[in-house]
PALO-19010 format. One record per residue (C-alpha): residue number from 1; residue in three letters; x, y, z. Coordinates in Angstrom, 1 decimal, padded with zeros to 4 digits. Each point is the difference from the previous one (the first is absolute). Example, Ala and Ser with C-alpha at 12.3 -4.5 7.8 and 13.67 -1.06 7.14 Angstrom:
1,ala,012.3,-004.5,007.8
2,ser,001.4,003.4,-000.7
END
This chain:
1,unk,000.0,000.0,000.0
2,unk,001.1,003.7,-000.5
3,unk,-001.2,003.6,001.4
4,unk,-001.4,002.2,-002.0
5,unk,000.1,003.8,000.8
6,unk,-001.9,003.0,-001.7
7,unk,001.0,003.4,000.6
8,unk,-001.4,003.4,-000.4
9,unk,-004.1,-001.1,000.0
10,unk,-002.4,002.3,000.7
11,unk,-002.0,000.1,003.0
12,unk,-003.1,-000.4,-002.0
13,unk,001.3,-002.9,-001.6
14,unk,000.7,-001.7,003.0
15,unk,-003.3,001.0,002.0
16,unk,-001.4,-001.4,-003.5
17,unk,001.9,-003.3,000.2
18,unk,-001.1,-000.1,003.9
19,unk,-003.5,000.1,-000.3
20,unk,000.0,-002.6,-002.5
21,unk,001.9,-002.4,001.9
22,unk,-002.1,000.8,003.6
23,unk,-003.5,-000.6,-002.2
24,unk,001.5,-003.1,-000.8
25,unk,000.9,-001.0,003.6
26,unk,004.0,000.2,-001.5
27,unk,003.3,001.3,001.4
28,unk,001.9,002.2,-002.8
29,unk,002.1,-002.3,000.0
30,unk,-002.4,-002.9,-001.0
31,unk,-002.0,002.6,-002.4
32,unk,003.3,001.3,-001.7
33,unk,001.3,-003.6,-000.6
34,unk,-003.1,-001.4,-001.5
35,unk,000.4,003.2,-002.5
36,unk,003.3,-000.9,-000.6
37,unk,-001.0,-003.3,-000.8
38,unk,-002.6,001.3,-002.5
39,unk,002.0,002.0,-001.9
40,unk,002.4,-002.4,-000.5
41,unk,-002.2,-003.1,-001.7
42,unk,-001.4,002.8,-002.0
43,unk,003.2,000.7,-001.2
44,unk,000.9,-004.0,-000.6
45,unk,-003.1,-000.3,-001.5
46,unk,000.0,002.9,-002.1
47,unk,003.8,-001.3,-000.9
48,unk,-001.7,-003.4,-001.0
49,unk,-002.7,001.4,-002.1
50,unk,002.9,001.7,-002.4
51,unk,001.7,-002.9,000.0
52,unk,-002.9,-002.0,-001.0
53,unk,-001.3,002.6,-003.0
54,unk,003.9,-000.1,-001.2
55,unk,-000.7,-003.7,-000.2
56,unk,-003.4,001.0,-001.6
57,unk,-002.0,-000.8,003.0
58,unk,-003.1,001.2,-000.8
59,unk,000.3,003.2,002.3
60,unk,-001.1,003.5,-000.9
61,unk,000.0,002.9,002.2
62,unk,-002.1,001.7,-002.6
63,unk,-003.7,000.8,-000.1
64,unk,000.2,-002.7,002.8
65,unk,-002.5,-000.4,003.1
66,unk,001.8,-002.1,002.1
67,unk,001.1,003.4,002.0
68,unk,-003.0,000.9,000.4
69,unk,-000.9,-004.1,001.5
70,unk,002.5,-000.2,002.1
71,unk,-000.6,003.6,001.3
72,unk,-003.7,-001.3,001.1
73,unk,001.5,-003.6,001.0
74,unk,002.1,002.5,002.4
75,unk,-002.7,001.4,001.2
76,unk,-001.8,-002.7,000.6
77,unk,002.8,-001.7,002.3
78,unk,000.7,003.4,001.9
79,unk,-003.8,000.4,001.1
80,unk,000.1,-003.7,001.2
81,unk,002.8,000.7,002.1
82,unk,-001.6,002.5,001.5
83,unk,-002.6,-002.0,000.9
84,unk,002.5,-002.1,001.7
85,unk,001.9,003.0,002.0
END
């Protein structure tokens, strides 16, 4: 494992980042991690899309809805686990 440290964010930021992780019963910590944690499969996945259209994959980011599904798939999860906070 490794530390992480961000410098220089704004107290509005981190009152931001705070109530988001206290309405979902989080330490920082815990909340800042699982962002962390998002961001990077996004990035792997994103990585393995290309890689797959290179290989002619079947994958278009043009006039493409799956943004727009996962988006509400999101949204979906996130009110669930609210329900379960």
């Amino acid at each position: 494992m490794v530390n992480i440290q961000v410098r220089d964010v704004p107290e509005e930021v981190r009152d931001s980042l705070a109530a988001a992780a206290k309405a979902r019963g989080q330490s920082m910590q815990a909340y800042l991690l699982g962002l962390l944690e998002e961001g990077a499969r996004r990035t792997r996945s994103i990585a393995m899309l290309k890689r797959l259209d290179r290989m002619g994959g079947g994958y278009s980011g043009e006039d493409s809805n799956a943004a727009d599904e996962i988006a509400a798939q999101r949204a979906e999860r996130d009110l669930r686990n609210q329900g379960d906070a």
